[in-house]
C-alpha positions in Angstrom: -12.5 24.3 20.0 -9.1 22.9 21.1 -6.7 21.5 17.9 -6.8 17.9 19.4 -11.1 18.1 18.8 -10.3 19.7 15.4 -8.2 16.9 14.1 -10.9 14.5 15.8 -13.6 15.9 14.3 -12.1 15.7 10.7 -11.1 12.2 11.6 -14.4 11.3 12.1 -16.2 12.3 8.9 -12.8 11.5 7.1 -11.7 14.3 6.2 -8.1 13.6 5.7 -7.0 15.9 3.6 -7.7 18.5 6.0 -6.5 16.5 8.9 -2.9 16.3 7.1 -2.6 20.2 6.2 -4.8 21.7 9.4 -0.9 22.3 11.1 0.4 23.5 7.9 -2.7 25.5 7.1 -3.3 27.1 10.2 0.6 28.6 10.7 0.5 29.8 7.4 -2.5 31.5 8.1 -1.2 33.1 11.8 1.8 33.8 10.1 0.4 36.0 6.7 -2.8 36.8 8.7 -5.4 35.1 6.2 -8.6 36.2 6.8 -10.8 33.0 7.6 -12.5 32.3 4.1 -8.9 32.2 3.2 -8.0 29.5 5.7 -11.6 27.4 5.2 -10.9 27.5 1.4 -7.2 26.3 1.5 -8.3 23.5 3.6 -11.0 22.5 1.3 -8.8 22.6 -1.3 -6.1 19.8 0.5 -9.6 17.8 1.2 -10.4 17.9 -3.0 -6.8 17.2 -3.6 -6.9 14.0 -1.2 -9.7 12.5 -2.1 -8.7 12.7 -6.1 -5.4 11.3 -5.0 -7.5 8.6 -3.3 -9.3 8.2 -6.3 -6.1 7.8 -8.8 -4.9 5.4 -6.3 -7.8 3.0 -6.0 -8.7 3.1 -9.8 -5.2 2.2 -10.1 -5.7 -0.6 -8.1 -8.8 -1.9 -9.8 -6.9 -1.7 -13.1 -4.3 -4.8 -11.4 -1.4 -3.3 -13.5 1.7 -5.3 -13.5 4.3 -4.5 -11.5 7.1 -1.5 -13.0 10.5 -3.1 -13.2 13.9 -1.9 -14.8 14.9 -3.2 -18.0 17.6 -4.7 -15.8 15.7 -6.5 -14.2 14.7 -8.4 -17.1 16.4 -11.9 -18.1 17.0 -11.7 -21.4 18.7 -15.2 -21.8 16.7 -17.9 -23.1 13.6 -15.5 -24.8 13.1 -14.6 -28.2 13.4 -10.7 -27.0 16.1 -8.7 -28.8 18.5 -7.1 -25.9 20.0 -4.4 -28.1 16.4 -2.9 -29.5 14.6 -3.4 -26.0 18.0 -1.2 -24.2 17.6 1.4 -27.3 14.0 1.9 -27.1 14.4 2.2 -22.9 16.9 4.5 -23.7 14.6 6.5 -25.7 16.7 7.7 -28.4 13.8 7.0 -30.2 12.7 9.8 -29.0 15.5 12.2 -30.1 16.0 11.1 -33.9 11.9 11.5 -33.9 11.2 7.5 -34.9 8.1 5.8 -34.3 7.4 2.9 -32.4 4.8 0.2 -33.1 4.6 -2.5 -30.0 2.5 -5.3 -30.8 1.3 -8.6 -29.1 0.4 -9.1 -25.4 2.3 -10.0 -22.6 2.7 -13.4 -23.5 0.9 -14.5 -20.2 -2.6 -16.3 -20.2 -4.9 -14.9 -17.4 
């Protein structure tokens, strides 16, 4: 079977993990001379790894977490938030001295 049916093959029962590392995979293997149980199970192995990725991703999703920003990116001005402790605790020299931290309250949004 020619590398272009390969790659069509796998795209057709979505395999995509394989798809992505069946190059990779397959020059290692010509290179080190990896016997074929060798090559099946390393691309078995990207398949698992894709599809857990694919998992994190879409459970992620699901979850609707709030966008990441910077601490810059904040606008302190005008909010009850104290600048200094919110730099210090970003900073995380919390972390270094050993402290605790206690958060507490919401988001202050209503969903």
């Amino acid at each position: 079977m020619e590398r272009s049916a390969i790659l069509a093959a796998m795209a057709e029962l979505k395999l995509y993990g394989m798809k992505a590392a069946y190059d990779e995979v397959i020059a290692a293997a010509v290179k080190r001379q990896h016997e074929p149980n060798r090559v099946v199970g390393d691309l078995l192995s990207a398949e698992i790894s894709e599809k857990q990725a694919r998992s994190i991703k879409y459970r992620i999703t699901l979850a609707k977490l709030p966008l990441a920003k910077d601490v810059d990116d904040f606008t302190f001005d005008g909010t009850p938030v104290n600048e200094a402790l919110v730099r210090d605790l970003a900073g995380g020299d919390f972390l270094a001295h050993q402290r605790n931290v206690v958060l507490v309250g919401g988001t202050g949004h209503a969903s």
